[in-house]
DRENNUNU-645362 format. One record per residue: x, y, z of N, C-alpha, C, O in turn; residue in three letters. Coordinates in Angstrom, 2 decimals. Layout:
BEGIN
- nX, nY, nZ, caX, caY, caZ, cX, cY, cZ, oX, oY, oZ, res
- X, Y, Z, X, Y, Z, X, Y, Z, X, Y, Z, ALA .
...
% end
This chain:
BEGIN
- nX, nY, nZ, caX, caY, caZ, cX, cY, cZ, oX, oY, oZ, res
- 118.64, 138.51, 150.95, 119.63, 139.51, 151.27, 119.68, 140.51, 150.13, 119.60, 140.08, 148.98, UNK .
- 119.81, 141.77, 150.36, 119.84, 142.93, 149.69, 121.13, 143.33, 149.17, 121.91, 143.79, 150.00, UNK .
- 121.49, 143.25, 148.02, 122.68, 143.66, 147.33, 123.27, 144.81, 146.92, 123.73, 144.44, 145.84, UNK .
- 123.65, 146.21, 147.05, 123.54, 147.61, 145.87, 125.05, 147.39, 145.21, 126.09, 147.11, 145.81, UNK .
- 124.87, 147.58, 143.94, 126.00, 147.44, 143.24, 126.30, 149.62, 143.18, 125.47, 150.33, 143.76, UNK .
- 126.98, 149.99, 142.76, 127.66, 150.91, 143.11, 129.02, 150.98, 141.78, 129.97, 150.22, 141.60, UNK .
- 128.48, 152.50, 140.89, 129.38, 152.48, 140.07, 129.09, 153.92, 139.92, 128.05, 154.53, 139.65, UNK .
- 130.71, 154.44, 140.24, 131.25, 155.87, 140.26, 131.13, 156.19, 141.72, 130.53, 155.73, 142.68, UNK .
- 132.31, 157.61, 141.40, 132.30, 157.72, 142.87, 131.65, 158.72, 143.29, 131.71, 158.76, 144.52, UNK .
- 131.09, 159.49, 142.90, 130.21, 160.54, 143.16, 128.74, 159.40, 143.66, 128.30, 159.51, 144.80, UNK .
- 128.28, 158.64, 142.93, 126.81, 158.04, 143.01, 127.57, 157.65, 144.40, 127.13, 158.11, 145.46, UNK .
- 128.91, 156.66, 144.39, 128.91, 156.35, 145.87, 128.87, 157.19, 147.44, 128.64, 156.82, 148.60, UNK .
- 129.08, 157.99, 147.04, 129.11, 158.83, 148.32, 127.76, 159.41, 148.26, 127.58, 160.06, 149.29, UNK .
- 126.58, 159.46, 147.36, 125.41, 160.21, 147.57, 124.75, 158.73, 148.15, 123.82, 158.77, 148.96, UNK .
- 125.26, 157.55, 147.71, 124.61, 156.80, 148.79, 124.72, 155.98, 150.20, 124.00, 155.29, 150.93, UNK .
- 126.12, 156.51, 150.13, 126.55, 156.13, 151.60, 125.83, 157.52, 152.35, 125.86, 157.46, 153.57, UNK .
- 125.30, 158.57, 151.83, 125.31, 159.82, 152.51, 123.68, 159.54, 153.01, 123.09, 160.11, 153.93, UNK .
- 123.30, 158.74, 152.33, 121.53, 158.67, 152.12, 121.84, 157.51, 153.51, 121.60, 157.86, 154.66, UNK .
- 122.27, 156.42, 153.25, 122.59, 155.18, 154.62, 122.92, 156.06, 155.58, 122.33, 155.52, 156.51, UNK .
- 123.34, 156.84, 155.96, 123.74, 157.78, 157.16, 122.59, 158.87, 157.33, 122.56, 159.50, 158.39, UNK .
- 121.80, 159.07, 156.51, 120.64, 160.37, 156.89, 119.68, 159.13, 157.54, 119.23, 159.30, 158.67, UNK .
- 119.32, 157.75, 156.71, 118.40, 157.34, 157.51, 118.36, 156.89, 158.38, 117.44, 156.10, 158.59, UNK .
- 119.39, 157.16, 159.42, 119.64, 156.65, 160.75, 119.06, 157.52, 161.50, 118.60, 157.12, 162.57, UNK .
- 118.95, 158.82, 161.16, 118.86, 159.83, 161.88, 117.58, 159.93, 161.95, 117.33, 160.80, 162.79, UNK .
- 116.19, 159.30, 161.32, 114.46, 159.32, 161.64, 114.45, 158.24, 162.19, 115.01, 157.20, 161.86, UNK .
- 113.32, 158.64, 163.71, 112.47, 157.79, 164.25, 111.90, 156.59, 163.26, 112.39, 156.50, 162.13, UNK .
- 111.10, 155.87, 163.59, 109.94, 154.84, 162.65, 109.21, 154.36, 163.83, 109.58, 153.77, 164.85, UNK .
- 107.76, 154.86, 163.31, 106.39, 154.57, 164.18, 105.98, 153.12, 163.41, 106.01, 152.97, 162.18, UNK .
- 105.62, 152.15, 164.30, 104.94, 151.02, 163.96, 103.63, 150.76, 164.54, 103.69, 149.87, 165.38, UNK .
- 102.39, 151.29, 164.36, 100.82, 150.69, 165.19, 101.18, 151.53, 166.20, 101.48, 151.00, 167.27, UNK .
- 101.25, 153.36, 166.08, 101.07, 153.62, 167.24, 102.35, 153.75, 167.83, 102.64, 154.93, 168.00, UNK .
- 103.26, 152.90, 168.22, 104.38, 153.27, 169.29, 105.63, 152.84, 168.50, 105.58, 151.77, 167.89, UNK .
- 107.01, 153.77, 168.45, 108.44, 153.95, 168.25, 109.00, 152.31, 168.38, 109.16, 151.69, 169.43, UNK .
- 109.20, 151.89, 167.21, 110.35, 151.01, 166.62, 111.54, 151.46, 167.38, 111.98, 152.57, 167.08, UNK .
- 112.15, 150.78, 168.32, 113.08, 150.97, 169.19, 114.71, 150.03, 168.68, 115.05, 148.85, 168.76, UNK .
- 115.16, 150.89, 168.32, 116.71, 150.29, 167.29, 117.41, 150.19, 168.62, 117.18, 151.00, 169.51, UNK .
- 118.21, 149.27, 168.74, 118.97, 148.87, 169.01, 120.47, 149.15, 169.60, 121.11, 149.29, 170.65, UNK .
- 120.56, 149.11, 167.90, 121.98, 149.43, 167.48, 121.82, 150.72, 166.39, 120.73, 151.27, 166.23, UNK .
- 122.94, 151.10, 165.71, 123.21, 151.62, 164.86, 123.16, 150.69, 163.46, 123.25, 149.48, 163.64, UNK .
- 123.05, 151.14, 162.19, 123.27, 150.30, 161.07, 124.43, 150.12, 160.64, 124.69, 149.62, 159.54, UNK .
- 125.52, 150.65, 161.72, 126.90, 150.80, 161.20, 127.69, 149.41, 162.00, 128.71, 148.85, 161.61, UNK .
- 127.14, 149.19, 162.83, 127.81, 147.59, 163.56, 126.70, 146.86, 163.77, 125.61, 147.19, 164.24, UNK .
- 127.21, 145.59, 163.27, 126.95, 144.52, 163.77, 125.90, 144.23, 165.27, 126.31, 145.01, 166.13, UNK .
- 125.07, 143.64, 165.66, 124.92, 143.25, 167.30, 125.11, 142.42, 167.37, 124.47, 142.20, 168.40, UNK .
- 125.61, 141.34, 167.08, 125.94, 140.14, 167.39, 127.34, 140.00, 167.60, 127.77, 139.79, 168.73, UNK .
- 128.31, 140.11, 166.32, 129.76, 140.15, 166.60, 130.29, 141.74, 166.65, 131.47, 141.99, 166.91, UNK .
- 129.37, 142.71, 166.39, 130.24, 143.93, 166.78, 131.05, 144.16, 165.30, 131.82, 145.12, 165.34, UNK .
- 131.02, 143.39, 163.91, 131.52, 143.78, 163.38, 131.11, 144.94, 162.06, 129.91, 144.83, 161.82, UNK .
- 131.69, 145.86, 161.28, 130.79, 147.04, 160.59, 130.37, 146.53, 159.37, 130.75, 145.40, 159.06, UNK .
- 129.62, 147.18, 158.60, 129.06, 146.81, 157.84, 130.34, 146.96, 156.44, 131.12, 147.91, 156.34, UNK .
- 130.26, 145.69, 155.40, 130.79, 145.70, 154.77, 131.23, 146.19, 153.07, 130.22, 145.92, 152.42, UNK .
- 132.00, 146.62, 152.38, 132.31, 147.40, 151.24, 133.45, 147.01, 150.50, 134.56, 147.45, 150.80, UNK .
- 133.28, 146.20, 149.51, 133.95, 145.20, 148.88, 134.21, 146.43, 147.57, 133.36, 146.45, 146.68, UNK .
- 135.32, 147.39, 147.49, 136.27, 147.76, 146.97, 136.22, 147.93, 145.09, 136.14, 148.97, 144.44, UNK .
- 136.28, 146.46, 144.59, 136.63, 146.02, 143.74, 135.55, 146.19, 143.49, 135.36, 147.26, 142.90, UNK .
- 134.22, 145.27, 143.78, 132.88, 144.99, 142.69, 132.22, 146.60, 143.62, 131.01, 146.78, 143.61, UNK .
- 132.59, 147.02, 143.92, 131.76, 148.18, 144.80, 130.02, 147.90, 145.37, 128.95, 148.49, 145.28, UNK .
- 130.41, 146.94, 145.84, 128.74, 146.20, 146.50, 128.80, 146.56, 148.13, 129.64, 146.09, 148.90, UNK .
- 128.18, 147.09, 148.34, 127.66, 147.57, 150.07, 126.99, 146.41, 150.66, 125.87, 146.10, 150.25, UNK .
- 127.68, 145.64, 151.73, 126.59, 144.33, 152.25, 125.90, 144.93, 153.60, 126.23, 144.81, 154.78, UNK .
- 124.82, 145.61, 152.99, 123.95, 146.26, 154.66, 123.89, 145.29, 155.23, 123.68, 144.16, 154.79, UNK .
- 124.22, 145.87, 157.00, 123.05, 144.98, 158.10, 121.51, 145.17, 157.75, 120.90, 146.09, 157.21, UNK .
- 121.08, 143.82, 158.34, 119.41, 143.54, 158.32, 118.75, 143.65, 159.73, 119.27, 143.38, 160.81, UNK .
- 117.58, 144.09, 159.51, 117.27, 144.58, 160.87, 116.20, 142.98, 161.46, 115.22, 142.45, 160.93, UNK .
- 116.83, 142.70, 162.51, 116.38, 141.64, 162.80, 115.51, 141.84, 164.44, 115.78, 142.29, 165.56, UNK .
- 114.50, 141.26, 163.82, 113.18, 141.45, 165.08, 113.39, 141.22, 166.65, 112.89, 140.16, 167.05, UNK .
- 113.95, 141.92, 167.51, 114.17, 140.57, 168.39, 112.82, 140.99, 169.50, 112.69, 140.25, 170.47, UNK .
- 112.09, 141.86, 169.38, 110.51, 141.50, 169.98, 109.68, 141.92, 168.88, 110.51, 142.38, 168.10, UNK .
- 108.32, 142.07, 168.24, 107.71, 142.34, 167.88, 106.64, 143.41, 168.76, 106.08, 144.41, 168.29, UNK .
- 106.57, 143.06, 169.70, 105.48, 143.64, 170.88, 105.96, 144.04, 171.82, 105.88, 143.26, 172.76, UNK .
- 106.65, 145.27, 172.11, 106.55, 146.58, 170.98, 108.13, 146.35, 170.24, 109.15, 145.86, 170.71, UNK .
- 107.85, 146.91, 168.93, 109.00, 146.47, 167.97, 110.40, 147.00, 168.64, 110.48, 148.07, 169.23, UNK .
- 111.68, 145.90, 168.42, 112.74, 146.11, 169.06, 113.69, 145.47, 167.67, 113.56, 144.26, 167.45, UNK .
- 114.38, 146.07, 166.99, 115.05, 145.97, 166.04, 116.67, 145.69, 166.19, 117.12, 146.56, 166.94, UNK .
- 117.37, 145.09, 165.91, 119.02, 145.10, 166.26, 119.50, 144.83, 164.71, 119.20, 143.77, 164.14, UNK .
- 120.14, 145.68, 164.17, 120.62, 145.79, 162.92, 122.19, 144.40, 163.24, 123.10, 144.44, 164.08, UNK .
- 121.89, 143.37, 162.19, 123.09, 142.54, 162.17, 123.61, 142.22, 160.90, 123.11, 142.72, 159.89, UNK .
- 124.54, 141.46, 160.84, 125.29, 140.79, 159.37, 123.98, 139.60, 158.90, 123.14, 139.07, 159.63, UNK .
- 124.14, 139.50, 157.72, 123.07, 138.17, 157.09, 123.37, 137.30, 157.45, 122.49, 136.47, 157.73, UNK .
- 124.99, 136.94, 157.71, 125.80, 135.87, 158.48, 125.21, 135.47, 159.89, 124.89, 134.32, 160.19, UNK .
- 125.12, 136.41, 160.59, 124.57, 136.60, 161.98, 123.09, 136.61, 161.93, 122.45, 136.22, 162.91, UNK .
- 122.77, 136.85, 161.34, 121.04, 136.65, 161.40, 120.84, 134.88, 161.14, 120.15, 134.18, 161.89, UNK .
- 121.43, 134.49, 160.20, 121.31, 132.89, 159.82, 121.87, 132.12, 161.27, 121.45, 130.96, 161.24, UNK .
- 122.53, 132.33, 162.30, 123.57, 132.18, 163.44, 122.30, 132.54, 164.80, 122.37, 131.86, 165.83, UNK .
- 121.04, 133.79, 164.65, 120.26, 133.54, 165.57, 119.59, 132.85, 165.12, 119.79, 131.85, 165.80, UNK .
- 118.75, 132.55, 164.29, 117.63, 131.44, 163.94, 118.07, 130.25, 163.58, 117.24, 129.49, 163.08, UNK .
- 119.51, 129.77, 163.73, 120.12, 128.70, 163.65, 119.03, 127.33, 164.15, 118.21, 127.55, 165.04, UNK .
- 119.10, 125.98, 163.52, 117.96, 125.21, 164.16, 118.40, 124.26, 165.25, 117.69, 123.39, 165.76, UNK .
- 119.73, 124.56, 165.56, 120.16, 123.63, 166.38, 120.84, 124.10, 167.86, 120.76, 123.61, 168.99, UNK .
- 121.69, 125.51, 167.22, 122.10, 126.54, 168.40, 122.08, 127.69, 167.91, 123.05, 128.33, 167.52, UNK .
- 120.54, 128.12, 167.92, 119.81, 129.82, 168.12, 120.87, 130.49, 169.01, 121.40, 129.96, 169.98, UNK .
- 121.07, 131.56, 168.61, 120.84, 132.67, 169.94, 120.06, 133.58, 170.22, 119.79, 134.72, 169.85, UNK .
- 119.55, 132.39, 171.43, 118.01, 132.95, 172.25, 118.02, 134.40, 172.66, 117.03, 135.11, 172.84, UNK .
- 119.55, 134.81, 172.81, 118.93, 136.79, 173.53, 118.64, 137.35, 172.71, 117.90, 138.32, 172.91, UNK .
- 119.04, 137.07, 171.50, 118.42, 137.26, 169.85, 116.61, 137.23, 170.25, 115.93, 138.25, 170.31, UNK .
- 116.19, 136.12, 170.44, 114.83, 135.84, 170.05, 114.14, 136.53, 172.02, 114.60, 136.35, 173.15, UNK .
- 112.90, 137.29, 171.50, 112.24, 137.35, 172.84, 110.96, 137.43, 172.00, 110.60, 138.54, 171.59, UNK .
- 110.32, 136.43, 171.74, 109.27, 136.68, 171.07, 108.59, 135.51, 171.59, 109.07, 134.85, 172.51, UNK .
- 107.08, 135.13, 170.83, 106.19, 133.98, 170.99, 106.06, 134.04, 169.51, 106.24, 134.84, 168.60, UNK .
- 105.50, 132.28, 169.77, 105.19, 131.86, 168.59, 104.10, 131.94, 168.03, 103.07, 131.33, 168.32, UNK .
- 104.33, 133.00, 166.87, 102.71, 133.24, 166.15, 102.90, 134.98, 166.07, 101.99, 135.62, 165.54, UNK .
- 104.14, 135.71, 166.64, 103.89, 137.27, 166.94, 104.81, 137.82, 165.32, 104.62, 138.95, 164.85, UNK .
- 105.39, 137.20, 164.93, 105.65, 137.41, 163.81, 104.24, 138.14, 162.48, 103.81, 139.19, 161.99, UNK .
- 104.02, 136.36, 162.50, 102.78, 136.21, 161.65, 101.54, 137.32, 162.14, 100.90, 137.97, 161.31, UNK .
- 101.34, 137.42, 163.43, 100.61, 139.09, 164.06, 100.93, 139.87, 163.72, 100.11, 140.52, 163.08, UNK .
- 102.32, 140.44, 163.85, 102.70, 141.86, 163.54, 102.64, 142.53, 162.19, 102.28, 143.68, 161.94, UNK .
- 103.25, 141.21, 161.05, 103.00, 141.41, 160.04, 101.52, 141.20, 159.31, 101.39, 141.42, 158.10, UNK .
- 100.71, 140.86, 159.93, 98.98, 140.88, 159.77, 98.32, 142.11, 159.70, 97.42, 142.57, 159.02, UNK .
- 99.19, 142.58, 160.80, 98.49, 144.38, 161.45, 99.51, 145.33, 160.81, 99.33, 146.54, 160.98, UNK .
- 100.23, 145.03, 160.31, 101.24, 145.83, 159.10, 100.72, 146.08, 157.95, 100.87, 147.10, 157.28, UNK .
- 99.91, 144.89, 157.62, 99.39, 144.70, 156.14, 98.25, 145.35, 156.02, 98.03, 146.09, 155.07, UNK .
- 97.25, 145.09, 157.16, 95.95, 146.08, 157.40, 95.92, 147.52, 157.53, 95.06, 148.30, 157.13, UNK .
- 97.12, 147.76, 158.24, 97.56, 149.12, 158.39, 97.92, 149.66, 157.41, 97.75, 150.87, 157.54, UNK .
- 98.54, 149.28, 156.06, 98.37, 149.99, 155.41, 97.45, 150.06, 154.18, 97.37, 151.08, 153.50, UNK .
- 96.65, 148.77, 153.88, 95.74, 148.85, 153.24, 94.54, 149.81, 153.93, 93.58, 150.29, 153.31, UNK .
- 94.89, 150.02, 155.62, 93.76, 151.60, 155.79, 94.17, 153.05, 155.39, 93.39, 153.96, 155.10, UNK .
- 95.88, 153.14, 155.42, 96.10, 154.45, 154.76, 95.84, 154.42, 153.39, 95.51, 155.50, 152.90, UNK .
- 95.93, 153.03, 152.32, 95.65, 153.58, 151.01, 94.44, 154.16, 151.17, 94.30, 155.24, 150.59, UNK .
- 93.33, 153.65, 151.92, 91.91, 153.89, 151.90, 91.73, 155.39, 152.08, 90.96, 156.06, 151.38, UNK .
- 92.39, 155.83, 152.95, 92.24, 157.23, 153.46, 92.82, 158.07, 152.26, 92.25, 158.92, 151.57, UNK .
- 94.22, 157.58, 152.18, 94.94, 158.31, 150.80, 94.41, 158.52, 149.78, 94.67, 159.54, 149.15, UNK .
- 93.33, 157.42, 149.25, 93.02, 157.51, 147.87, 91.31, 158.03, 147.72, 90.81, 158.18, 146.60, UNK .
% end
């Protein structure tokens, strides 16, 4: 899980401002549109927003959690809620539409993919 600590209030608002611009670009994966979900501002699981603890000024982003790989389908949730679909005893399956092994694929052809743009790049 990803932490940002956050000190002053100017830095804070240039990075809540940056979390709100990157909602606003597409993301191509192999060819075809990474299809979000949700917003990064709620939850999909319980619907609840993303959290901002005041005191230590730490931002707890949602994580974007896979729920197809083929073609990518993303649902931004709590870390809470992500541990709650891959649960080992009671998953939630509308969470998961995948096969076993498309993980370990997608991220195969992720890795190749970009070891061909360094190639081209460099």
């Amino acid at each position: 899980m990803s932490l940002i600590q956050i000190k002053g209030e100017e830095f804070k608002k240039q990075i809540q401002n940056l979390m709100l611009e990157d909602e606003k670009y597409e993301v191509k994966s192999f060819g075809c549109r990474t299809m979000f979900l949700n917003s990064r501002d709620r939850c999909m699981v319980c619907g609840g927003e993303r959290t901002f603890d005041i005191r230590t000024r730490v931002i707890d982003p949602l994580v974007g959690h896979h729920i197809k790989y083929f073609p990518p389908e993303v649902a931004w949730v709590h870390y809470a809620c992500h541990k709650k679909i891959h649960d080992t005893e009671k998953p939630i399956t509308l969470f998961i539409q995948y096969e076993e092994g498309d993980a370990r694929r997608y991220y195969g052809q992720k890795k190749k993919q970009i070891k061909d743009w360094a190639k081209h790049d460099g």
